[in-house]
N, C-alpha and C positions, 0 to 999 in steps of 0.2 A: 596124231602120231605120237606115241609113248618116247619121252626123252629119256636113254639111259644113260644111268652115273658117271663121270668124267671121274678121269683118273686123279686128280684131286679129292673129290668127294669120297671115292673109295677109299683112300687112304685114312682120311681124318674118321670117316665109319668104323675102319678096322682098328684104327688106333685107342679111339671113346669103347668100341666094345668090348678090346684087349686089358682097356686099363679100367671098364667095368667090373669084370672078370675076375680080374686080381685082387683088386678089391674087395670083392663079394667072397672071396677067394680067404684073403684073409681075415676078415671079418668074422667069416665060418669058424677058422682055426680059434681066435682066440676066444669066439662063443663056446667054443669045445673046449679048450684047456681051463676056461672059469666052468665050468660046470652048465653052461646058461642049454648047452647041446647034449644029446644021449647021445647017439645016433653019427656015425660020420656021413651018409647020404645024404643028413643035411650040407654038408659042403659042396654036394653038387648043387642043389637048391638054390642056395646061394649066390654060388659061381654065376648059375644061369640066370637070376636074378639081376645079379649085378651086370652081366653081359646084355640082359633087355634093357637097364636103364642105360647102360653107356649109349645102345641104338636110338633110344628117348630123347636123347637131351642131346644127340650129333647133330637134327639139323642147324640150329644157332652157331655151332660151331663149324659148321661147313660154310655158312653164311660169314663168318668171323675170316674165315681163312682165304676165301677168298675176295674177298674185301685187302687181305692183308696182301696176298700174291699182285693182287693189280698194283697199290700201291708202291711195291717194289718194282715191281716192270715200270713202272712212269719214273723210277730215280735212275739218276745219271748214272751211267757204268763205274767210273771213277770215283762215285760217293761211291757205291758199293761196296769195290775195291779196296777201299782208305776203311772202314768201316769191320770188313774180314780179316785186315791187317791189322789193324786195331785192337778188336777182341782176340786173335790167335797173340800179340805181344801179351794182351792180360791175360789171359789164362796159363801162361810162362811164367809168365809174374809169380801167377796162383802159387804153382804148384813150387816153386823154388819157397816161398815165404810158407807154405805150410810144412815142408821139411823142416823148416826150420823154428815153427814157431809148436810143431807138434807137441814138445816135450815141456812147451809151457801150463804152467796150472793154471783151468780155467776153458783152454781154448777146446772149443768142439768141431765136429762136424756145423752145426748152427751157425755161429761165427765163421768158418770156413764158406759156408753158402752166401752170407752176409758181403763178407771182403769179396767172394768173386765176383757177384752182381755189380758192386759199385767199382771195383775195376775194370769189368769189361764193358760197362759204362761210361767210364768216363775217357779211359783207352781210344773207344772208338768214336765219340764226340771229338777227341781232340785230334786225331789220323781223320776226320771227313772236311772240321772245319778249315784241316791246313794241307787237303789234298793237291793243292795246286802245287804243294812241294815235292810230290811225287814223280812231276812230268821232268823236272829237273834232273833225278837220277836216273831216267831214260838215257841210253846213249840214241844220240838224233844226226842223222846228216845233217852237212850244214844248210839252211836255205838261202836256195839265191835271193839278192836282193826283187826288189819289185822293181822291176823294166817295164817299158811298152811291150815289148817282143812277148816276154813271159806272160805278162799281165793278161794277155790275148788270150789265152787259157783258161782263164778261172775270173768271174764275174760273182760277187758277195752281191746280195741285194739288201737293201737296208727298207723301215718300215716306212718310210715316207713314200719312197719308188712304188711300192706294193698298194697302197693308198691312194697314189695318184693314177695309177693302171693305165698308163700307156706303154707302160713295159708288154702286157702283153700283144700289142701293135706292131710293139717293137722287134718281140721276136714273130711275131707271123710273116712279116716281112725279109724274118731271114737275117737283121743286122744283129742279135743274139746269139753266138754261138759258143763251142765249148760246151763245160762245165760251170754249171751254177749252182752258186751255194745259198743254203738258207740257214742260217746260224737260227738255235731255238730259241736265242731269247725276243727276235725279233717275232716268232710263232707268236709267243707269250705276248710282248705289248701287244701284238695284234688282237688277241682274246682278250685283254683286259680291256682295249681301247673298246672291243666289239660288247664285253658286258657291262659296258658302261651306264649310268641314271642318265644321261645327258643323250635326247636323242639325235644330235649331228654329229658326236662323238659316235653311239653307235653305230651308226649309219658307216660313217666313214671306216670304222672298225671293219664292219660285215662287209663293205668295199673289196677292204683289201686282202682279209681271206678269201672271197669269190677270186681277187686276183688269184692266188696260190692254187685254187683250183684247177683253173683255164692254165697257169702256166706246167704245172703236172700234165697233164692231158699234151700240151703241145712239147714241152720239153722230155717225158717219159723218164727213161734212164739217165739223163742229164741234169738232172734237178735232185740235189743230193740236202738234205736237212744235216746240219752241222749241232753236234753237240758243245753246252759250252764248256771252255777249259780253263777260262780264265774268274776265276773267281775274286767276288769284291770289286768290281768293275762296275764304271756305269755301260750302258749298250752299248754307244756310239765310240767309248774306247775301245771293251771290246770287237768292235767292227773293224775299227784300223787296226790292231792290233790280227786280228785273225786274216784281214788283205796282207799284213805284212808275212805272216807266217807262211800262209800259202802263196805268195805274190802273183796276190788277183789284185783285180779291177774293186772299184766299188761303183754301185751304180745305184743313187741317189738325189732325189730333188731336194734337199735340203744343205742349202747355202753355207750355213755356218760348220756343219760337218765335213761338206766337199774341201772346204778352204783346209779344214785342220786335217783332214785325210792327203789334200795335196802337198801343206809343209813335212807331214811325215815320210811322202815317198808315196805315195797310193797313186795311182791313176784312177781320176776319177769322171764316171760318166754321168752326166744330169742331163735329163730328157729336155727341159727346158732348154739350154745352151743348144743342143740338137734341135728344136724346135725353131729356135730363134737364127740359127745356121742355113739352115734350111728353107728361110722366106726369101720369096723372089726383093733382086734390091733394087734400087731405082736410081736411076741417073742424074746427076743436075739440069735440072732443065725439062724433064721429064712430066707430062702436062699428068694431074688426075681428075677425075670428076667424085666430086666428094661431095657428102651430107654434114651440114655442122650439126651438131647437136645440141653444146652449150657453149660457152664464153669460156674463154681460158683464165690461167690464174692472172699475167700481165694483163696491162690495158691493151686492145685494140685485136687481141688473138679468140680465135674459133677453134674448138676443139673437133675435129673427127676420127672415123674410128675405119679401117680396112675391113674385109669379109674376114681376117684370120685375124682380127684383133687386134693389129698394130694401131696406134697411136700416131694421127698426125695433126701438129699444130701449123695452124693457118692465121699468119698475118693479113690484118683488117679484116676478117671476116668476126667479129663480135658480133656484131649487128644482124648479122643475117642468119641465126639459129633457126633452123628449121629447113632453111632452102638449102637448093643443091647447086656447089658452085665449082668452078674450074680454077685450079690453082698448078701452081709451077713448084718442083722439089727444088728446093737452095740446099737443104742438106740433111742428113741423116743421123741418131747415135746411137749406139748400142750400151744399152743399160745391163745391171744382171737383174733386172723384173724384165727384160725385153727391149724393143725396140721402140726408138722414136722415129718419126719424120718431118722434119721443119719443111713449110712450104709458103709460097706466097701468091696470094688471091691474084687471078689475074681479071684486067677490067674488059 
């Protein structure tokens, strides 16, 4: 089936064959005023000439151009923005400094095209890298602080959560709900982690966008991609910082962020602590039958291990790695890697 020309390509077609055209166009004339032409129907010659190379030499330039449209549809709205504002201040610039610089000797058109390039250059370099000034002269309601109540709303996922994929368990289940946000730069780690040389890096990468897929599909209209606004941040700032704003949740297995997300005010949810909440407990006194495996670190203790992975340490059983033996709970603790349970061998 024959593809025809997108309304891009047509443009950049007509614009190369326009400024063919003219070209050939004036070409002609000033072949005619040196004498080099008899004839003026050589200026249609020409024209048309020059109108078949502009057609000649479009496709690279269509090719050009749209290379150039993607890469603006992938830049943030706000570079953008900072960037239009930027060149519209230089070219203000422009025209004020050429009024006045008109009636100097020396100064041409040339130098005029000169100074504007390198102002609306730099103009707009210095409005993208200090766009984040921008949100400031916004007028904003105020936001409420982060509550539990509010928080219950709005759920930030961070890249560790998305890596470890029981989030999406989590919402199959139903204990997900609301609004959830996916800030882009956590997209981003995730493709860098997933193009990574290292292959458990990338593995774990490719993990956690497979997560983002499953949770699209299950959460639909609820799973909203957040651009970022915060610039010159590391992530994990930005992550508390963007729970503060919208006063959401953050929902992350990563220990050392939960901690600096909960002094700032963040409620934070980690699948782990739910995991670990969530195991049946056991009583004092409470008999098991248990498998040692190895000798513990103390003298005289046996290490085993529950069907969910908990850890229980068994007094005097060093000795009997391999067999399976009946021991009594004395007590229990909860760590933040999980849980233990002290026990002791019964004869």
């Amino acid at each position: 089936m024959k593809a025809y020309p997108g309304p891009l390509e047509l443009l950049v077609r007509g614009a190369a064959c326009t400024v063919g055209g003219i070209l050939g166009l004036l070409v002609g004339r000033w072949l005619l005023e040196h004498g080099f032409l008899s004839e003026s129907v050589n200026l249609v010659y020409l024209t048309l000439l020059g109108f078949l190379v502009g057609y000649l030499v479009s496709p690279p330039l269509v090719r050009v151009s749209e290379r150039l449209v993607s890469w603006f549809g992938q830049l943030p709205p706000d570079a953008v923005l900072a960037a239009g504002l930027g060149a519209t201040a230089a070219l203000v610039i422009t025209v004020l400094l050429n009024s006045v610089l008109e009636e100097v000797p020396g100064f041409s058109w040339g130098v005029s095209v000169v100074m504007t390039l390198v102002l609306v250059g730099a103009s707009s370099w210095f409005f993208v890298a200090n766009r984040h000034l921008l949100g400031r002269l916004r007028p904003t309601a105020p936001v409420p602080a982060a509550s539990p109540q509010n928080a219950l709303l709005v759920t930030v996922l961070d890249t560790s959560a998305l890596i470890d994929g029981r989030v999406v368990a989590v919402t199959e289940a139903n204990f997900l709900t609301g609004r959830v946000l996916l800030p882009d730069v956590v997209l981003y780690e995730l493709q860098g982690i997933a193009d990574s040389g290292d292959p458990a890096r990338r593995r774990r990468g490719r993990r956690g966008l497979e997560t983002v897929t499953q949770l699209e599909t299950l959460l639909k209209g609820d799973l909203e991609l957040v651009h970022d606004t915060f610039a010159d941040e590391a992530v994990d700032t930005k992550l508390v910082k963007l729970c503060l704003a919208r006063g959401a949740r953050l929902l992350t297995t990563d220990y050392n962020l939960g901690r600096v997300a909960g002094v700032g005010g963040v409620v934070v949810l980690n699948p782990n602590e739910l995991a670990g909440a969530l195991k049946p407990g056991f009583a004092t006194g409470e008999t098991l039958s248990l498998q040692i495996t190895k000798a513990g670190r103390e003298p005289g203790q046996g290490l085993a291990y529950l069907d969910d992975g908990t850890m229980v340490v068994v007094e005097g059983a060093a000795e009997l790695v391999g067999q399976r033996v009946t021991a009594a709970v004395t007590s229990h603790l909860q760590t933040n890697v999980g849980r233990m349970v002290f026990a002791q061998l019964e004869l």
